[in-house]
C-alpha positions in Angstrom: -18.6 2.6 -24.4 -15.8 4.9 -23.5 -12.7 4.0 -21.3 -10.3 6.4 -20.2 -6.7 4.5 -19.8 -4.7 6.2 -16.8 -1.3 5.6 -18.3 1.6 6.6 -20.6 1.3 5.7 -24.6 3.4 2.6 -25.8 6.8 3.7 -27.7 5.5 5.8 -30.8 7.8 3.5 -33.1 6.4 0.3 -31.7 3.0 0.4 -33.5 -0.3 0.9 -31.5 -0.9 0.5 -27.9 -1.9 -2.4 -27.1 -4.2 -1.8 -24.4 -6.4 0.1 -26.7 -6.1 -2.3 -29.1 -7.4 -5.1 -27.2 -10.3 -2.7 -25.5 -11.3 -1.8 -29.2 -11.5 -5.7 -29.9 -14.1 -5.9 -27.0 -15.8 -3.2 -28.6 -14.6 -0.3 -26.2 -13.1 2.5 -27.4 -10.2 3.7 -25.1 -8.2 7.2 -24.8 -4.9 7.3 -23.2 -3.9 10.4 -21.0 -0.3 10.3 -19.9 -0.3 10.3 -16.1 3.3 10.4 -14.8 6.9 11.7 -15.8 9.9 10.5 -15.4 13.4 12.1 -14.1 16.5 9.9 -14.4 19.2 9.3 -11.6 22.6 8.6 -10.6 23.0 7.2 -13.9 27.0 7.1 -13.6 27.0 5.2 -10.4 24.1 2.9 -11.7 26.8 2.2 -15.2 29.8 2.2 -12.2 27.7 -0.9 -10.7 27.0 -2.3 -14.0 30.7 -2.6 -14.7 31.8 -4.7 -11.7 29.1 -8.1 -12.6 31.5 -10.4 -10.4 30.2 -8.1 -7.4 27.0 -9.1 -7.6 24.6 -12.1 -8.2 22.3 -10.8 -10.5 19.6 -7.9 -10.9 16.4 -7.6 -10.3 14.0 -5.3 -11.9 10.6 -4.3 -11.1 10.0 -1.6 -13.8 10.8 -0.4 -16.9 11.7 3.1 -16.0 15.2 0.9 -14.5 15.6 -0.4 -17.7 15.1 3.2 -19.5 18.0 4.2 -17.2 19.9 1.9 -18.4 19.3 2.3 -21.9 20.2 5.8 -21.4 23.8 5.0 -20.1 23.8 3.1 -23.0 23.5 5.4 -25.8 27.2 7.0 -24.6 29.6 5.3 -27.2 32.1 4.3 -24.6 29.6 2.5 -22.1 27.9 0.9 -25.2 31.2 -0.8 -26.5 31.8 -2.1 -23.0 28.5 -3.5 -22.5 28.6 -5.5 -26.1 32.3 -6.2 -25.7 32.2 -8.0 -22.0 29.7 -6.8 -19.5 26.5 -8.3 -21.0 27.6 -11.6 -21.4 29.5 -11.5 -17.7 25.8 -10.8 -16.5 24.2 -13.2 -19.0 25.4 -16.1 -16.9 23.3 -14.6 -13.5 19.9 -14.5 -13.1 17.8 -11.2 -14.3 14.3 -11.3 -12.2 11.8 -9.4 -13.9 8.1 -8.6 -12.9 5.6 -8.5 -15.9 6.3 -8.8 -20.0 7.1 -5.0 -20.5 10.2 -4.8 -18.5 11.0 -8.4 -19.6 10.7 -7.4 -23.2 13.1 -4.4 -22.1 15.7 -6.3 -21.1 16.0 -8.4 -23.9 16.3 -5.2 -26.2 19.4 -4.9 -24.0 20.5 -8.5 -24.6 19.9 -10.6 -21.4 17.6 -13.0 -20.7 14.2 -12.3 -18.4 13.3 -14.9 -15.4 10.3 -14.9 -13.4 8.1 -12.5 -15.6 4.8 -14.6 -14.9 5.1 -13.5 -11.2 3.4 -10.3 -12.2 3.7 -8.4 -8.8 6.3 -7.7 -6.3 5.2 -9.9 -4.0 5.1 -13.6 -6.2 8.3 -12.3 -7.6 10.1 -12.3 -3.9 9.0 -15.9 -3.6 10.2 -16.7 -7.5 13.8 -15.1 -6.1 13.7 -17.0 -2.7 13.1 -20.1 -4.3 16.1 -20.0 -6.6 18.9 -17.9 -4.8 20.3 -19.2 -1.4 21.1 -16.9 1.6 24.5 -15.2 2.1 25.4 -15.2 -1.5 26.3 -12.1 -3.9 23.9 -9.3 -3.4 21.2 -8.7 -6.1 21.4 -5.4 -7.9 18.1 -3.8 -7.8 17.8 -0.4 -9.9 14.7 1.3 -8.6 12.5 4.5 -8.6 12.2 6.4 -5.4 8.6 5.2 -4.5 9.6 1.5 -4.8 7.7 -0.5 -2.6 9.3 -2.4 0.3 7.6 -5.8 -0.2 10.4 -7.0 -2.3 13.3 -6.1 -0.3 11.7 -7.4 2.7 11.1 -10.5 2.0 14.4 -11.2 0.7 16.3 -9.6 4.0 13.9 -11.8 6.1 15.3 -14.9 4.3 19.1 -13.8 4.0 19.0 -13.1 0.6 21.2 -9.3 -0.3 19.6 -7.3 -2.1 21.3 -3.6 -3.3 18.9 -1.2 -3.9 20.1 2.1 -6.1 17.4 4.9 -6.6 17.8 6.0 -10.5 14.4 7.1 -11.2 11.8 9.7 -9.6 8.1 10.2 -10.1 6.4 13.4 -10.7 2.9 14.2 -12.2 2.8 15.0 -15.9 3.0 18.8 -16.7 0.1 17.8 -19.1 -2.1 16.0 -16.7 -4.8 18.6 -15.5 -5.7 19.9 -18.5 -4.9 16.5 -20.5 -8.0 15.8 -18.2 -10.5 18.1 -18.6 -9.9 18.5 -22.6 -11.0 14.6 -22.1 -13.9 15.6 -20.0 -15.6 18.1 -21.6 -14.9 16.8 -25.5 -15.6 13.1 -24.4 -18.1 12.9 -21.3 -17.7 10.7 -18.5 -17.0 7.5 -19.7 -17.8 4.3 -19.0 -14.8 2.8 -17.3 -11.2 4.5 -15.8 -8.1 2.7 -15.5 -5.4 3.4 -12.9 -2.1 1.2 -13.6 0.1 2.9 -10.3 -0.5 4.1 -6.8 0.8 7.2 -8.0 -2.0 7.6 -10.8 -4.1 7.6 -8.3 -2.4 10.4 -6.1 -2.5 12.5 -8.7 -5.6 12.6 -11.0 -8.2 11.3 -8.1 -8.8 14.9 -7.4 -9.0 16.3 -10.3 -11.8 12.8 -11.6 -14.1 13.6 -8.8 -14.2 17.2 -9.3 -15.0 16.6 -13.2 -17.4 13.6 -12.6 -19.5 15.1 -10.0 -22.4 12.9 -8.6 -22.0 11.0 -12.1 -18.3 9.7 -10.7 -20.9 6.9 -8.8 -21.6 5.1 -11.9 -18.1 4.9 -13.4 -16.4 1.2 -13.1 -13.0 1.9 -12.2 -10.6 -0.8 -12.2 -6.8 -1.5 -12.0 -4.1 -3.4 -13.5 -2.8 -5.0 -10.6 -3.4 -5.4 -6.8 -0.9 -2.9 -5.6 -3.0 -0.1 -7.8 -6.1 -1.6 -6.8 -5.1 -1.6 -2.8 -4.4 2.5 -3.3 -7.5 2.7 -4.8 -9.4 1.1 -2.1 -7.5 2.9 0.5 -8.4 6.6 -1.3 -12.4 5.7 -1.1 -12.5 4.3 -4.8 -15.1 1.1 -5.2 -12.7 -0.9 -7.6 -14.9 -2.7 -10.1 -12.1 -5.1 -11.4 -8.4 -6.1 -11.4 -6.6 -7.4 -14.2 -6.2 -11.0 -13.6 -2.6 -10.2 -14.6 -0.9 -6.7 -15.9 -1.5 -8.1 -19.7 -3.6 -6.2 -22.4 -5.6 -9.1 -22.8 -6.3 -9.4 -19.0 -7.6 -6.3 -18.7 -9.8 -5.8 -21.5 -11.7 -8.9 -20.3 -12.1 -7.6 -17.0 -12.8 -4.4 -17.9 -15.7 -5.7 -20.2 -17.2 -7.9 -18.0 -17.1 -5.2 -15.3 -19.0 -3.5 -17.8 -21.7 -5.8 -18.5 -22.3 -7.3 -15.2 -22.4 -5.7 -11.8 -19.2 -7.4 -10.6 -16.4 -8.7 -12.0 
């Protein structure tokens, strides 16, 4: 059976995906369509922040695409000597909250060391942050795309805890998307199960599925990688079949495949 994975590919150099790894292990054999892009931000007053650590009381990231912008101040010689030099260490001895192993595993590549990455939404990582930092301190530095969410920062205002928020990432719909999708549709079929892994998947291919699908779309499973994706799904008419117990490979193909061989999961 044929799933159609609503997201962007792993790093070529990194080996396979693993999603589509672990579907294929379930006996599913899953395509990847890239969804979103990506344009960076205010990347010089994001580094700017960066180089004053005794302003703040540690950082908080809730996607990779803040990491990514990071990296990308990074690559400059300068800004890379003073990051190994002094700055990573200065921030090694504060907290870095992290939702979910991707953007964990990012910033480790950039030398600091992940908390709270079992939370695996917004919401359980407010209360992992609550828990451990105490009102009125140093404000948390939170690099952020433009659609954040505002569960996170509201729960830390409501309890006193500063949070900084700096935009250096927007979201716009792949230049490849539309015809990424009906290449897929007409070489492929309709298959079996489709994956959203954002709200803003959703916005944009929802359109372009039901067109494609037809009366057919009625026997699709669709499912989602979280409950924030699976909430925008319910609220654009979508039945959601399943939701990944956690945002993990191995979470989803086991939902997705018994969502496939039962009528619920």
């Amino acid at each position: 059976m044929k799933v159609l994975l609503l997201k962007d590919p792993k790093d070529k150099d990194s080996g396979p995906d693993p999603y589509i790894k672990e579907l294929g292990l379930c006996g599913l054999e899953a395509t990847l369509i890239p969804v979103l892009s990506f344009e960076f931000l205010s990347l010089e007053s994001l580094f700017e922040k960066l180089s004053h650590p005794e302003c703040y009381g540690g950082l908080v990231f809730t996607s990779p695409r803040a990491l990514e912008a990071i990296k990308i101040c990074l690559k400059e010689n300068s800004k890379k000597e003073a990051w190994s030099k002094s700055l990573k260490q200065m921030w090694n001895i504060k907290p870095t909250y992290v939702v979910g192993k991707a953007t964990a595993s990012l910033v480790e590549e950039i030398g600091l060391t992940p908390q709270g990455e079992k939370c695996g939404n917004a919401e359980k990582l407010a209360e992992y942050i609550c828990s451990r930092e105490k009102p009125n301190s140093s404000a948390l530095l939170f690099p952020c795309g433009a659609l954040k969410r505002e569960v996170l920062p509201t729960v830390l205002r409501e309890k006193g805890i500063p949070l900084e928020s700096l935009t250096v990432y927007q979201t716009t719909q792949h230049p490849d998307l539309q015809e990424s999708l009906s290449s897929y549709f007409s070489q492929q079929g309709i298959p079996a199960s489709i994956v959203f892994f954002s709200p803003s998947g959703v916005k944009f291919c929802l359109q372009h599925i039901q067109k494609l699908s037809g009366d057919v779309i009625n026997h699709v499973k669709f499912a989602a990688i979280g409950p924030t994706t699976a909430e925008a799904m319910e609220a654009a008419g979508i039945p959601v079949s399943c939701t990944a117990g956690s945002p993990t490979p191995q979470d989803l193909a086991a939902g997705v495949h018994k969502a496939l061989h039962t009528q619920n999961c």
